[in-house]
Every structure is written in structure tokens, then in C-alpha cells.
N, C-alpha and C positions, 0 to 999 in steps of 0.2 A: 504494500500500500504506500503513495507516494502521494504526499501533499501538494502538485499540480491534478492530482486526480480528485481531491477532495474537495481543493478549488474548483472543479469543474463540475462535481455534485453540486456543488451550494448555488455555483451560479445557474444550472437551471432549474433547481428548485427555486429559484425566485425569482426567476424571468419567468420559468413556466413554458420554457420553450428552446430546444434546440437551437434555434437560429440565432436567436439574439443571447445565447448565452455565449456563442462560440462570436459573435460580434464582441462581448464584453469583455472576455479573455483571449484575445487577437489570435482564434487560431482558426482552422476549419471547421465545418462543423462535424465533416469525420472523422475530426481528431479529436474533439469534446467526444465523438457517439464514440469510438474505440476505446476510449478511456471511462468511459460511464462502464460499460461494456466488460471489462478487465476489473476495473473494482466488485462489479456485480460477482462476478467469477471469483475472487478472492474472497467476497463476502459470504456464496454460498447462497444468495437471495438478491433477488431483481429489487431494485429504488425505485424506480416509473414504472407508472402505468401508460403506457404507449398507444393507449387504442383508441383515445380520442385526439381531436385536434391540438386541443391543450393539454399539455403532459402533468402528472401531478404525482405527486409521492403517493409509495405505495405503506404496507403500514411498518415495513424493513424500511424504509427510507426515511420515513417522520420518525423511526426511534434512532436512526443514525445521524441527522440533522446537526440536532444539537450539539453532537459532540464531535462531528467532523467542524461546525463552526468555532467549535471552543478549541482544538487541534489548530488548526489556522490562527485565531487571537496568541495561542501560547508560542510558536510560530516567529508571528511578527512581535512578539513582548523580546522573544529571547535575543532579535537582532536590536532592538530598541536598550536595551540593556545592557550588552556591548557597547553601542553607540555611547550611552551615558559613559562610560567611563575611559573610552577613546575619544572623546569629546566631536566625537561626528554623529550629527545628530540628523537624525533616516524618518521617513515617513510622508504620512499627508495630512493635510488639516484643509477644510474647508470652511473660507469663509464668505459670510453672507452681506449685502450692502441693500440697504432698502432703495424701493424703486426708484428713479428718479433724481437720487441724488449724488451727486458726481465732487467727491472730497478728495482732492491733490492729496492734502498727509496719510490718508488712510494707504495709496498708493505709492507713495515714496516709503513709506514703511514697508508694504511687500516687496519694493523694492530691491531695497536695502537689505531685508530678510533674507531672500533667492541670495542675493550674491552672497551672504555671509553662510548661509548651508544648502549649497545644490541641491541636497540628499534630499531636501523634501517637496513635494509636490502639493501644489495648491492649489486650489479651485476657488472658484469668484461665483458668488451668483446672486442673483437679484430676486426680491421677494417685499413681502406687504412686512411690515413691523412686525402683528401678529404673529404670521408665519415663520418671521426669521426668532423670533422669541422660543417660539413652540420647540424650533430646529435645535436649538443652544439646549433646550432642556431634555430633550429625548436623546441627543449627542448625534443628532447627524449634522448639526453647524459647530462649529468650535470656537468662532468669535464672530460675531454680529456687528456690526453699526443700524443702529433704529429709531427711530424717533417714538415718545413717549411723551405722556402725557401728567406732570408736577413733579412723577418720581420714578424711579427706574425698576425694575419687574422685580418682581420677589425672589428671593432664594437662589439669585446670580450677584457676581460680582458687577459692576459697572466701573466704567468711568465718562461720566461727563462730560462733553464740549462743546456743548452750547448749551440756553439756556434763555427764551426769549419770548418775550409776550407776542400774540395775535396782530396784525394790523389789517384795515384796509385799506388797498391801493387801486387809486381810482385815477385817469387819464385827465388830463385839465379840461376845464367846461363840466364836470361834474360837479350834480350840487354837493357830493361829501367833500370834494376837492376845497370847498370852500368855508367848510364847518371846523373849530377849532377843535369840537370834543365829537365823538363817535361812538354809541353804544349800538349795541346786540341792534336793538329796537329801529337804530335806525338803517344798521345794516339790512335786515332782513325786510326792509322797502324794497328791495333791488333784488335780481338777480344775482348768483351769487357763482364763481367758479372758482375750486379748490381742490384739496386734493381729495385720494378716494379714501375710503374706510380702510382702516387696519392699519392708517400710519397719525404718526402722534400728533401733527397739526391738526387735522381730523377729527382724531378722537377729544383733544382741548374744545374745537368746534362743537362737537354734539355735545358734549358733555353741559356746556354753557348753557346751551340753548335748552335743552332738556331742561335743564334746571330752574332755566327761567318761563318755564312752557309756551318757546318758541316754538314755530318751524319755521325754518329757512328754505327760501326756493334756489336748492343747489342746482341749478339748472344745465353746468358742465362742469366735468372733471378732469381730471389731470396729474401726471405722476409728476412732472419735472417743474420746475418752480418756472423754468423760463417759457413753458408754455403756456402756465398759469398767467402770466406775466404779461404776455404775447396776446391773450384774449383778451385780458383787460383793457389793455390800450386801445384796443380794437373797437373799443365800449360793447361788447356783447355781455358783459355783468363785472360785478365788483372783485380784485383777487382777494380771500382774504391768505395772508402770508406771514412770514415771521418778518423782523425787523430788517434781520441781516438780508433775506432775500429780498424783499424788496428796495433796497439801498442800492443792489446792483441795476436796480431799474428807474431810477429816479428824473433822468433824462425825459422819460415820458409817463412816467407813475407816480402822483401825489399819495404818499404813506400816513395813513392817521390810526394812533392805536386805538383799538376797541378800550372804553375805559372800564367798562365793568366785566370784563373776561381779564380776571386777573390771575389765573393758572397758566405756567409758562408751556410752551410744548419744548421739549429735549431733545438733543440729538445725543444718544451714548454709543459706547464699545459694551456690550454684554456677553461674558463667558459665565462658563460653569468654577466654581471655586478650584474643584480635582484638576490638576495643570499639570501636562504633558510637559515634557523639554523642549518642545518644539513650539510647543505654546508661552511658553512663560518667554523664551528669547522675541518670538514674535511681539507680544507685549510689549516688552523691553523697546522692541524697535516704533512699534505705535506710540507708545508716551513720550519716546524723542521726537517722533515727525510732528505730535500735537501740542508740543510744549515747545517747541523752537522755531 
């Protein structure tokens, strides 16, 4: 029994499919079926059941799962463990960046990271707050960047980097353009476009209004602040925005804060406390690029 074969159990038990297992682990797919094949033979009991479209364990397969997966984790521990004490630090971490938002030091930190350990491979991917939260706590994200709403998720570490109240920016010839104070009440005269649900401007947004039992006619959406931005000016509705982002628009966006939405929305870094080596250096490189 050799652990590329056990890699190859696991990955079509969870694709559920021949083809795209043998996509996943770059080989053929008569080279995943020969090695299913050969394990099965050494096991003495067939893993799949073959006779539908979709392949599925059979009841020898779901009681070897687990501990072909736990073989594989001891595996990669034993070369991680090495690593720590050759100070070559191997692996992969995935991190997450919420939609829309596009931050230079978060990227000069991966930067910075890659050159200083090849050995590890990273992934990027884009998602709603919510979901990159959810990701950090089940461990299939490793460190998030999210926005949040007064304070940062529970039962994760954060760090902070922004930290900013509501505003709305409205194009000149509006009449908010010309009002010294702006609340909820008068926001919600207009047409409103912002961003979507699941990211912490958002969630400040409903939260307010809820409170105050508004409803606002959010009438478009948008993940990136500069398209938010971009409608605005347009006069097709109000953006409402953090301060910092609307500052970069000011050329054609008059910014007034909401005065009684006074919960900030947050942009953080959110991991889980348990820190890899590959994590904590990474860290290390995120609190230089956001602190200098």
C-alpha cells in the first residue's frame, strides 16, 4: 500500500468521480483507475461502487476513508516537522480577501512571504465576509481579510485596519450635497446603491436601519467600492461608503456622514488562534506591510 494510492482513494471519494479526481491529482484517469484497482487487490474488498454514473463508496470504502485521510494528514505532519526544525518551512495555506476589495499591503505581504519560503503554496480567493469567516473556522481558509461590523467574529484572532463610520456620497446638484448633517431618514429619501449582504458595510447598513425600522430602497448593488462610486456620480442613487473610500472619489463625490449610524464597519485579518509555521511567518509579514 503506497500513499499516492491513498491519495487517489480520497480524491475520488470526494469528487465522486473518476475524471475529475484524476484532473485533481494531474494524472490519467487510468492511472487513478489502476491504482484504485491494486489497492482494492491488496485490500481484499472493492471501495466503489461502479455501477452508477456517480461512483460512491462502498461500505469497505467508508470504513477505510477515515483513516486513509488520517495516513495522509500524518504524512504531511511528518515532513512539516522536519521542516520546523530545518527551518524550511513546506506547505499550503489558503487565503481569503473579500469581494471587491483590492488592498496593496495584504499583497506585498504575500509577496514578501513566497520569496522568503518557496516551499509553500498559496491560494487567493475571493468571497462575501460571511463566507470567508465561516472558511477560517471550519479550516479550509487560514487567514481572511473581511469586513465586519463594530467588532470582529468571535472565537478568532483578528487584527484591525480600518475602522470607519458610514457616509453618503452624492454627485454635486444633489440636494444631500448641500445638507450639512445627514441621517438614516434622510438617506433613505433616495435611492440607495451599496454593497451586497455578507460584507460588513452592509451588515452596519441593515443593522441601522433595522433598528431604527427603516427600509431603505437599495435599489443596486455592488462588490467594489469604485463601482459603487461610478453609479453614484452617475446620479442613478446615493453611494452609501466608508470615509476612506469615498475620499478617493471626491473629485466628483460630495461625502456626508450618516450622523446617527454611529457603529463603525471594519476591515480585519481573521485566523484561527492554532498557528501553523507557515502561518505565524505569514502574519509576521502582514503586520509589516500594514504597519509601514
Amino acid at each position: 500500500m503506497e500513499l499516492r494510492q491513498l491519495e487517489y482513494f480520497v480524491a475520488v471519494a470526494e469528487e465522486r468521480n473518476f475524471t475529475r479526481a484524476a484532473e485533481r491529482v494531474h494524472i490519467s484517469q487510468s492511472g487513478v483507475s489502476a491504482q484504485i484497482r491494486q489497492l482494492e487487490r491488496e485490500l481484499g474488498a472493492e471501495l466503489f461502487d461502479r455501477s452508477a454514473r456517480t461512483v460512491t463508496l462502498t461500505v469497505a470504502g467508508k470504513a477505510a476513508l477515515a483513516h486513509a485521510r488520517a495516513a495522509l494528514a500524518a504524512a504531511g505532519a511528518v515532513g512539516q516537522a522536519v521542516g520546523e526544525v530545518t527551518d524550511l518551512i513546506r506547505g499550503h495555506l489558503t487565503v481569503g480577501m473579500v469581494i471587491g476589495c483590492t488592498v496593496a499591503p495584504l499583497f506585498d505581504a504575500l509577496a514578501a512571504f513566497h520569496r522568503a519560503h518557496p516551499g509553500v503554496e498559496i491560494s487567493l480567493l475571493e468571497d462575501s465576509s460571511d463566507r470567508l469567516v465561516d472558511g477560517v473556522r471550519t479550516g479550509a481558509v487560514d487567514l481572511a481579510l473581511v469586513g465586519a461590523a463594530a467588532d470582529t467574529p468571535d472565537g478568532l484572532d483578528a487584527l484591525t485596519l480600518i475602522s470607519e463610520r458610514l457616509v453618503a456620497a452624492v454627485p454635486a446638484g444633489h440636494p444631500l450635497a448641500t445638507r450639512r448633517r445627514v441621517t438614516l431618514r434622510d438617506l433613505i429619501a433616495y435611492p440607495i446603491v451599496c454593497m451586497p449582504p455578507g460584507t460588513g458595510l452592509r451588515t452596519v447598513l441593515d443593522q441601522a436601519c433595522a433598528a431604527g425600522s427603516l427600509r431603505p430602497a437599495i435599489t443596486l448593488q455592488a462588490s467594489a467600492a469604485d463601482a459603487i462610486a461610478g453609479l453614484a456620480a452617475r446620479g442613478l442613487a446615493v453611494a452609501v461608503l466608508t470615509d476612506s473610500m469615498a475620499a478617493q472619489h471626491r473629485d466628483r463625490l460630495t461625502a456626508r456622514t450618516i450622523e446617527d449610524v454611529e457603529t463603525p464597519a471594519l476591515l480585519a485579518l481573521v485566523w484561527k488562534k492554532t498557528l501553523s509555521p507557515g502561518m505565524r511567518e505569514l502574519l509576521a509579514h502582514c503586520r509589516r506591510a500594514f504597519t509601514s
